[in-house]
BALOBA-1460 file (C-alpha; in Angstrom, 3 decimals):
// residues 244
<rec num="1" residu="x" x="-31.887" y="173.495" z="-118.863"/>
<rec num="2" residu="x" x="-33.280" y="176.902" z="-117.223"/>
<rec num="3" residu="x" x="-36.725" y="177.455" z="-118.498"/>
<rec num="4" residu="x" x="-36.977" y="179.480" z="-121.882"/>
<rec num="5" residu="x" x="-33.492" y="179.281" z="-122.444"/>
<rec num="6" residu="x" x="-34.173" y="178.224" z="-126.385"/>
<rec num="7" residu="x" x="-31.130" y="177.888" z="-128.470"/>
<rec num="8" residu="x" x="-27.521" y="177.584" z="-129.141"/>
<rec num="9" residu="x" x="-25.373" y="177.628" z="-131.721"/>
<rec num="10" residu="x" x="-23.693" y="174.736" z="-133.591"/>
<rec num="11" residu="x" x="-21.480" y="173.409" z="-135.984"/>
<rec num="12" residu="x" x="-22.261" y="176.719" z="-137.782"/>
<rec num="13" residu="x" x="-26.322" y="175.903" z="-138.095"/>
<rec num="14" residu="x" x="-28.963" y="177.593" z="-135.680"/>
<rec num="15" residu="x" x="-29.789" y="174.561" z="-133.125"/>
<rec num="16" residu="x" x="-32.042" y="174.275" z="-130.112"/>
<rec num="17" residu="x" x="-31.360" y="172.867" z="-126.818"/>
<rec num="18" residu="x" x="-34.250" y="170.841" z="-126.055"/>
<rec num="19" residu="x" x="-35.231" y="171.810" z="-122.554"/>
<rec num="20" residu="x" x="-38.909" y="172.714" z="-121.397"/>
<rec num="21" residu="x" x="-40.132" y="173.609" z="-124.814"/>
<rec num="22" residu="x" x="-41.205" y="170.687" z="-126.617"/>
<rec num="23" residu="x" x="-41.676" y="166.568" z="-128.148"/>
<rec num="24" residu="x" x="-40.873" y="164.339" z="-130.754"/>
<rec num="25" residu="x" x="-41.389" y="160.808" z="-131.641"/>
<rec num="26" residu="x" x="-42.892" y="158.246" z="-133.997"/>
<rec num="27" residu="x" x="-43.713" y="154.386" z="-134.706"/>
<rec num="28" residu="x" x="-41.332" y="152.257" z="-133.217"/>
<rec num="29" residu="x" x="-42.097" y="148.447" z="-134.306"/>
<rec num="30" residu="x" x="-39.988" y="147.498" z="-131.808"/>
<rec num="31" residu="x" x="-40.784" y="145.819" z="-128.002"/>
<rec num="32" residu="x" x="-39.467" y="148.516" z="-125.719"/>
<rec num="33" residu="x" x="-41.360" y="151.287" z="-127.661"/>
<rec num="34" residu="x" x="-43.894" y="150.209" z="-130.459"/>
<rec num="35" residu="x" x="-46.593" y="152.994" z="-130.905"/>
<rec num="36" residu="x" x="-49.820" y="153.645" z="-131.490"/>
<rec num="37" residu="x" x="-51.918" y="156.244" z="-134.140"/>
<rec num="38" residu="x" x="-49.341" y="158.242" z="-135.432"/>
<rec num="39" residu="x" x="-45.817" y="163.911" z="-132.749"/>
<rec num="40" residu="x" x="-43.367" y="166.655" z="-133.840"/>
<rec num="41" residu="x" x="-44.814" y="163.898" z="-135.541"/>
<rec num="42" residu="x" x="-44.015" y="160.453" z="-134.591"/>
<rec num="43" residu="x" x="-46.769" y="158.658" z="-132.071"/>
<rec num="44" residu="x" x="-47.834" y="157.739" z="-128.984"/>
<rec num="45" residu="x" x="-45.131" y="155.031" z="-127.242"/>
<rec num="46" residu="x" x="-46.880" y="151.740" z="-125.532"/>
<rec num="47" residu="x" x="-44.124" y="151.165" z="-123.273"/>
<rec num="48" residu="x" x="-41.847" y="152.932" z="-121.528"/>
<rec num="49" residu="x" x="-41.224" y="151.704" z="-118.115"/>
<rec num="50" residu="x" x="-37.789" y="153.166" z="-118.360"/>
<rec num="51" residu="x" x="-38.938" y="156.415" z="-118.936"/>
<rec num="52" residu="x" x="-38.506" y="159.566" z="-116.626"/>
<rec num="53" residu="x" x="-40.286" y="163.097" z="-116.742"/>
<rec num="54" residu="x" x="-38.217" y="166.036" z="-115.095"/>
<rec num="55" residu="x" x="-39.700" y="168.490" z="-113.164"/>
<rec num="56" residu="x" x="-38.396" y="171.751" z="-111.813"/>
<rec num="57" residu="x" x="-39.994" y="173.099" z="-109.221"/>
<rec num="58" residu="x" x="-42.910" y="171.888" z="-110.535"/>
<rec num="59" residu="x" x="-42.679" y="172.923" z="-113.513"/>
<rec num="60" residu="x" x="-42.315" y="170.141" z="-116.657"/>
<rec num="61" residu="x" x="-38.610" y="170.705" z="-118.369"/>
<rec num="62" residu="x" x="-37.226" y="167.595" z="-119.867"/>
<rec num="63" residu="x" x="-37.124" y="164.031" z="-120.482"/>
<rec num="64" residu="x" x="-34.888" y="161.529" z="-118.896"/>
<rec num="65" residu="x" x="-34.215" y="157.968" z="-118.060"/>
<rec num="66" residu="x" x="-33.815" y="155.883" z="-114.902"/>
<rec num="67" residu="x" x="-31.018" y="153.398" z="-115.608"/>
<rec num="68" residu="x" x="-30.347" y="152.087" z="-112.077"/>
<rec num="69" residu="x" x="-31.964" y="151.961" z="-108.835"/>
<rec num="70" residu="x" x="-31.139" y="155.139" z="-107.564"/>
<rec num="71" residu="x" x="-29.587" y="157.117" z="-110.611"/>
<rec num="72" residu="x" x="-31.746" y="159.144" z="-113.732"/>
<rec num="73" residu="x" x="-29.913" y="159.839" z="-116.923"/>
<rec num="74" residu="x" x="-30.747" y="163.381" z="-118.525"/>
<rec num="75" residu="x" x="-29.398" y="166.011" z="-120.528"/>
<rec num="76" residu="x" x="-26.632" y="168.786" z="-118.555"/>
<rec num="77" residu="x" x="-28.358" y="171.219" z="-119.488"/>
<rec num="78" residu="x" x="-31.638" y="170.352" z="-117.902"/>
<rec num="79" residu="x" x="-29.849" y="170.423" z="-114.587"/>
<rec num="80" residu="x" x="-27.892" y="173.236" z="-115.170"/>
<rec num="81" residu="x" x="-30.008" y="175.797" z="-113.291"/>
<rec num="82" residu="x" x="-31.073" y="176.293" z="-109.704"/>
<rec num="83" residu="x" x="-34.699" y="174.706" z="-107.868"/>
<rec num="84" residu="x" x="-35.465" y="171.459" z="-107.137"/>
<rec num="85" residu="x" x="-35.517" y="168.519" z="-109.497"/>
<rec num="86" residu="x" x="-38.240" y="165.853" z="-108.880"/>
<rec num="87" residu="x" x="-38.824" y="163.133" z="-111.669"/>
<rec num="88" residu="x" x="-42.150" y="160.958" z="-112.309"/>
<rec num="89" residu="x" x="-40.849" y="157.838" z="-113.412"/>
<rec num="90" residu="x" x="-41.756" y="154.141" z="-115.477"/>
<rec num="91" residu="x" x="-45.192" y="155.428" z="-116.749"/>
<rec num="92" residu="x" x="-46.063" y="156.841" z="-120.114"/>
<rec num="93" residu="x" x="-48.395" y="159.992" z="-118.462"/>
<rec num="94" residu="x" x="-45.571" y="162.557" z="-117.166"/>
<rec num="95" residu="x" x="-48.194" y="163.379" z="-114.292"/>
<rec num="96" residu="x" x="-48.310" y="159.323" z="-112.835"/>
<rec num="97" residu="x" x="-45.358" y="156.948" z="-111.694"/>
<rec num="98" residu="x" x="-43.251" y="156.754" z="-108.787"/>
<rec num="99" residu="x" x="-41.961" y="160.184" z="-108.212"/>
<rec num="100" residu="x" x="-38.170" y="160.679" z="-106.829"/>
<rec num="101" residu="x" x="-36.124" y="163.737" z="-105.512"/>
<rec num="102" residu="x" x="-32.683" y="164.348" z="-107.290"/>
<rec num="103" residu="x" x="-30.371" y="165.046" z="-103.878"/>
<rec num="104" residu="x" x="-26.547" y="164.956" z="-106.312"/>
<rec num="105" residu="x" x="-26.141" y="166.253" z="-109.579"/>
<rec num="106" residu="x" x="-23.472" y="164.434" z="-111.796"/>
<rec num="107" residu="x" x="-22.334" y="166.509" z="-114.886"/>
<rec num="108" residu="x" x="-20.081" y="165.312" z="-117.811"/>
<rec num="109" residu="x" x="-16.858" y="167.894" z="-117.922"/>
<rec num="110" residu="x" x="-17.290" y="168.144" z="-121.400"/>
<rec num="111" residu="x" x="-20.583" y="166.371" z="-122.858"/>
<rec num="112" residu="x" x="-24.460" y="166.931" z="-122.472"/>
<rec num="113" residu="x" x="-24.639" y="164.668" z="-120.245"/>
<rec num="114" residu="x" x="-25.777" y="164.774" z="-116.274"/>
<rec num="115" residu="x" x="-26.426" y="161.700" z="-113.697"/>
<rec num="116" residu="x" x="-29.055" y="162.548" z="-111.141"/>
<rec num="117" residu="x" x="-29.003" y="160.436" z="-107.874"/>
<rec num="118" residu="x" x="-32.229" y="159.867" z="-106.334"/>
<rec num="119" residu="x" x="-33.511" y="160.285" z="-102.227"/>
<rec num="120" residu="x" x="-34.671" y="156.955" z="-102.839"/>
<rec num="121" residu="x" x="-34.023" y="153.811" z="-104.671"/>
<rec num="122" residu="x" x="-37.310" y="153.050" z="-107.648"/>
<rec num="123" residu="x" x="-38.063" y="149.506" z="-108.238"/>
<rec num="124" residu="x" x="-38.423" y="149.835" z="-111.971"/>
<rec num="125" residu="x" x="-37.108" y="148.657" z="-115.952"/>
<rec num="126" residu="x" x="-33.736" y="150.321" z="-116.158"/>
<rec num="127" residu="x" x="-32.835" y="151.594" z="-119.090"/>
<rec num="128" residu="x" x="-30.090" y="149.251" z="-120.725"/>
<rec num="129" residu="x" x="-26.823" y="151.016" z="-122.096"/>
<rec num="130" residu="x" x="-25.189" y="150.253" z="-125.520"/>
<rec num="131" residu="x" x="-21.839" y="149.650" z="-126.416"/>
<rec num="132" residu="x" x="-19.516" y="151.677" z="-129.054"/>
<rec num="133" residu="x" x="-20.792" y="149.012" z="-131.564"/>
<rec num="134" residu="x" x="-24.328" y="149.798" z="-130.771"/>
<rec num="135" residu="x" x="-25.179" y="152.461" z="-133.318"/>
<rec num="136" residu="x" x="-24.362" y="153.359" z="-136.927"/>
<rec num="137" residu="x" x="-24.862" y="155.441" z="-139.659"/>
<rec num="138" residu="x" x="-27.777" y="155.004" z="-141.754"/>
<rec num="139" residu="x" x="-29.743" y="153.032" z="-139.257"/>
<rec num="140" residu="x" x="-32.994" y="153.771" z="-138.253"/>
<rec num="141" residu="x" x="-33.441" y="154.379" z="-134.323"/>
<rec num="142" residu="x" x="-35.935" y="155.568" z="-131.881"/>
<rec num="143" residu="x" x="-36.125" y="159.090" z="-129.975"/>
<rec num="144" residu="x" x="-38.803" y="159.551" z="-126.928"/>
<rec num="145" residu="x" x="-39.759" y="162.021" z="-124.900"/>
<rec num="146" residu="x" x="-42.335" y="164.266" z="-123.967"/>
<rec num="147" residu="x" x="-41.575" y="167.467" z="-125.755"/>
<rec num="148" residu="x" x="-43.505" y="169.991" z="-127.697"/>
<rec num="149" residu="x" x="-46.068" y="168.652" z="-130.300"/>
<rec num="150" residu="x" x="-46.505" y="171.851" z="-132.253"/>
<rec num="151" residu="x" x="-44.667" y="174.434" z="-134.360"/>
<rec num="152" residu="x" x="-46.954" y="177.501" z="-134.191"/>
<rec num="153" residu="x" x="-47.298" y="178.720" z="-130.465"/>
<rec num="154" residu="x" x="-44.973" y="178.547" z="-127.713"/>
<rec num="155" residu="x" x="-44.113" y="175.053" z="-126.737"/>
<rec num="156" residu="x" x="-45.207" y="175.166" z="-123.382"/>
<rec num="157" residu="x" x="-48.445" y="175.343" z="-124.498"/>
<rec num="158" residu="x" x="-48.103" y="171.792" z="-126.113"/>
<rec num="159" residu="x" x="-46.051" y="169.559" z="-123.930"/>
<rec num="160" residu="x" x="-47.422" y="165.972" z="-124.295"/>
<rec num="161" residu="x" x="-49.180" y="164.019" z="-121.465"/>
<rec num="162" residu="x" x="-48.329" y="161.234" z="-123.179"/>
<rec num="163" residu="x" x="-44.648" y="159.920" z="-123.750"/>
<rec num="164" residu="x" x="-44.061" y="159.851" z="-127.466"/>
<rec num="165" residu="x" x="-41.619" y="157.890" z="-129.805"/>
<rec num="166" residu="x" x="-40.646" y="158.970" z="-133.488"/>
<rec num="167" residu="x" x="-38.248" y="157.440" z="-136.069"/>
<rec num="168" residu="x" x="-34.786" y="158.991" z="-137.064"/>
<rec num="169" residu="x" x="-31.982" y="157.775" z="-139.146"/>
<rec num="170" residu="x" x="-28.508" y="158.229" z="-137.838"/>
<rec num="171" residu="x" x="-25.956" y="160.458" z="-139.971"/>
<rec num="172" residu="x" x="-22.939" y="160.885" z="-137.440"/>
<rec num="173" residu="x" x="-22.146" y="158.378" z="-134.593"/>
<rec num="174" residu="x" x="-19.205" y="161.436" z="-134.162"/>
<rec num="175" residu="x" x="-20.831" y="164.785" z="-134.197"/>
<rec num="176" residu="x" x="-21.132" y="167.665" z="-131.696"/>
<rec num="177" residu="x" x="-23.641" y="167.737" z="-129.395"/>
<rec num="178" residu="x" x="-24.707" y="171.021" z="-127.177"/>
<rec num="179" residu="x" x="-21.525" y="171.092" z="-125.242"/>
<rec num="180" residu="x" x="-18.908" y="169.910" z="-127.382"/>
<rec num="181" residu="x" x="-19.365" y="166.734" z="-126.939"/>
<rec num="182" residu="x" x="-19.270" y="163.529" z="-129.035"/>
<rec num="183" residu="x" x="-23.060" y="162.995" z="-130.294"/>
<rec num="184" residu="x" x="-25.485" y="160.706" z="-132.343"/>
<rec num="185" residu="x" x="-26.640" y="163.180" z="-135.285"/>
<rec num="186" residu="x" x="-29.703" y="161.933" z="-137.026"/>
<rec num="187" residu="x" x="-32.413" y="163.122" z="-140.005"/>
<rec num="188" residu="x" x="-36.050" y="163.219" z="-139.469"/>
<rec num="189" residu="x" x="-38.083" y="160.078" z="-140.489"/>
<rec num="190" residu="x" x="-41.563" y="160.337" z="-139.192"/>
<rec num="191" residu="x" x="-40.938" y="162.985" z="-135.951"/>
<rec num="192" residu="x" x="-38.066" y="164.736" z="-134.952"/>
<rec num="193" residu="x" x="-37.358" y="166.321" z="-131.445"/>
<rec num="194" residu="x" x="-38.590" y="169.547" z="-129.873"/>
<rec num="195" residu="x" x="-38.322" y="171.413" z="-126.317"/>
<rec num="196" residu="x" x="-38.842" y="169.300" z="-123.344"/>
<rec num="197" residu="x" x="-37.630" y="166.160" z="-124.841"/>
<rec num="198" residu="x" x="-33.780" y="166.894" z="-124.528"/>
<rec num="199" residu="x" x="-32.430" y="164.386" z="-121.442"/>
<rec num="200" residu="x" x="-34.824" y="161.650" z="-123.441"/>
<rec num="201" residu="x" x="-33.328" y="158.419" z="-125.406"/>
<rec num="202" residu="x" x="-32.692" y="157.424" z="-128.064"/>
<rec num="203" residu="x" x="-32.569" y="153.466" z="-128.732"/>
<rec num="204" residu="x" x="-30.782" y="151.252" z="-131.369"/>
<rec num="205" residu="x" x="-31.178" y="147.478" z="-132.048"/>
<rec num="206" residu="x" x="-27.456" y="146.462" z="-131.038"/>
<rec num="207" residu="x" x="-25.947" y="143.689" z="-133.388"/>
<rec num="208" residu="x" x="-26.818" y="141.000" z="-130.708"/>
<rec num="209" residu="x" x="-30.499" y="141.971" z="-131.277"/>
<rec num="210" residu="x" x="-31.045" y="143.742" z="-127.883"/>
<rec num="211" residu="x" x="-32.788" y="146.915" z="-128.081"/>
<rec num="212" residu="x" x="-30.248" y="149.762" z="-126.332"/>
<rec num="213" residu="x" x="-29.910" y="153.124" z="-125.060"/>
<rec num="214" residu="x" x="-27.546" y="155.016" z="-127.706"/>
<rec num="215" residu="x" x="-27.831" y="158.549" z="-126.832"/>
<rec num="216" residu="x" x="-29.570" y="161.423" z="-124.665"/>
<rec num="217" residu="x" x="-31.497" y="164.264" z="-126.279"/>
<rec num="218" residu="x" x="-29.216" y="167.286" z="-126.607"/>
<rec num="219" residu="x" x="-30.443" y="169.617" z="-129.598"/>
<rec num="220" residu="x" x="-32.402" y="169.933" z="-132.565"/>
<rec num="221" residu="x" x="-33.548" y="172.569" z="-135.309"/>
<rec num="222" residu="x" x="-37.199" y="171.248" z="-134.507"/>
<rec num="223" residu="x" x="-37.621" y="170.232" z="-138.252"/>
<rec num="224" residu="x" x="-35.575" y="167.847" z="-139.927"/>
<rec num="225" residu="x" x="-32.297" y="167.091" z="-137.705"/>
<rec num="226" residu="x" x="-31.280" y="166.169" z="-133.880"/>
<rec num="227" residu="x" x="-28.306" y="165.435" z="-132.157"/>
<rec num="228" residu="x" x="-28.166" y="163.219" z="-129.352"/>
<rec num="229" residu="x" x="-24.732" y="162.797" z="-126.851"/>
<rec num="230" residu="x" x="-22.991" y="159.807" z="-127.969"/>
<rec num="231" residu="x" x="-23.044" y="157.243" z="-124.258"/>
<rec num="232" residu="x" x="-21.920" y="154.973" z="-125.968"/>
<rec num="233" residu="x" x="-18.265" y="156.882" z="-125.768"/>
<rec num="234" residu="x" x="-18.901" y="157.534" z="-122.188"/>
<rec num="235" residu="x" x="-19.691" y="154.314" z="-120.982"/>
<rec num="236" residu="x" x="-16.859" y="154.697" z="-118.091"/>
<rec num="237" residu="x" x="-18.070" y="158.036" z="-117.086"/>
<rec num="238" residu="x" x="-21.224" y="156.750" z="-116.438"/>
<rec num="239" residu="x" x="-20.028" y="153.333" z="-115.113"/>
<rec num="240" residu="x" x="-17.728" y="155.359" z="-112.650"/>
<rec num="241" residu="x" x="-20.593" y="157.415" z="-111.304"/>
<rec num="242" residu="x" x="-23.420" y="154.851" z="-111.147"/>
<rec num="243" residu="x" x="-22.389" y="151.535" z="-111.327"/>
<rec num="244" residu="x" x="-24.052" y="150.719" z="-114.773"/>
């Protein structure tokens, strides 16, 4: 998204797109993600070696993942505005990893979803893709990213160094995400999502047991809800663009 652009409007409650202004997470006992001490709320993730900081200009803006060699998944609206895009990828400090330059931007017609392609392929864990039957409603899933930690100053002032992971439960595999588009809604466990983590994941234990990328950060009233486009629906958009 373009830095301090803060909010939008939807499904008739005052939501926030999640760009350079904040974090979320919590404890994850599962392998890809399980956390330490306990963001807004949530905890500190021990792995992430999918996981992709976006930069603009220099500047830290959102979350995102790296699901193939050459190609970052992220929220549209955290590519929507002009300067370059560089990404630190497959460490948990945004200022370490292998960094990449985004040379194509990818953007869903309708969804909040973009596909970044990269100067240069990164050797890395790729972030594996769920299904439609990946994700459903009441199930507790993961959101990480390295957003805001704090509610009382401006959320640039409290980006984390440190990728974090927080607990939701799902409400809506079929909501609206920041665009229009079909979304993953989910309630507030121990953390819930602020600026700077929208373009992050959000993962779900699939019903063969394997631990899958459901949805990518889109907006959130910073307190209590989140909603997260749905790629599980848009498994052929992505498929067509990068192979995955």
């Amino acid at each position: 998204m373009r830095i301090g652009r803060v909010g939008a409007a939807l499904a008739g409650a005052a939501l926030a797109a999640l760009g350079v202004l904040g974090g979320a997470t919590a404890n994850a006992e599962v392998p890809p993600g399980n956390v330490g001490p306990a963001i807004i709320d949530g905890g500190n993730a021990t792995s992430g070696p999918w996981a992709a900081r976006l930069f603009v200009d220099g500047q830290e803006n959102c979350s995102a993942t790296i699901i193939a060699p050459t190609w970052i998944l992220t929220a549209e609206h955290c590519v929507a505005g002009s300067g370059t895009y560089t990404f630190n990828i497959g460490n948990l400090d945004q200022t370490q990893g292998e960094q990449a330059t985004g040379v194509a931007i990818h953007t869903h017609p309708d969804a909040d979803l973009a596909l970044v392609e990269l100067d240069h392929a990164v050797n890395a864990t790729y972030s594996p893709l769920g299904n439609q039957d990946a994700v459903e409603v009441g199930e507790t899933v993961q959101v990480y990213g390295w957003g805001a930690t704090c509610t009382d100053r401006p959320e640039i002032e409290c980006q984390s160094q440190l990728l974090k992971v927080a607990n939701v439960e799902v409400s809506s595999v079929s909501c609206t995400d920041y665009r229009g588009g079909t979304a993953v809604c989910a309630n507030r466990v121990d953390g819930i999502t602020a600026g700077g983590d929208s373009g992050g994941p959000m993962f779900a234990t699939a019903p063969d047991g394997s631990y899958v990328q459901v949805g990518v950060a889109s907006t959130s009233d910073r307190q209590t809800f989140t909603a997260y486009g749905n790629i599980t629906v848009y498994r052929d958009w992505i498929a067509g663009i990068a192979g995955v």
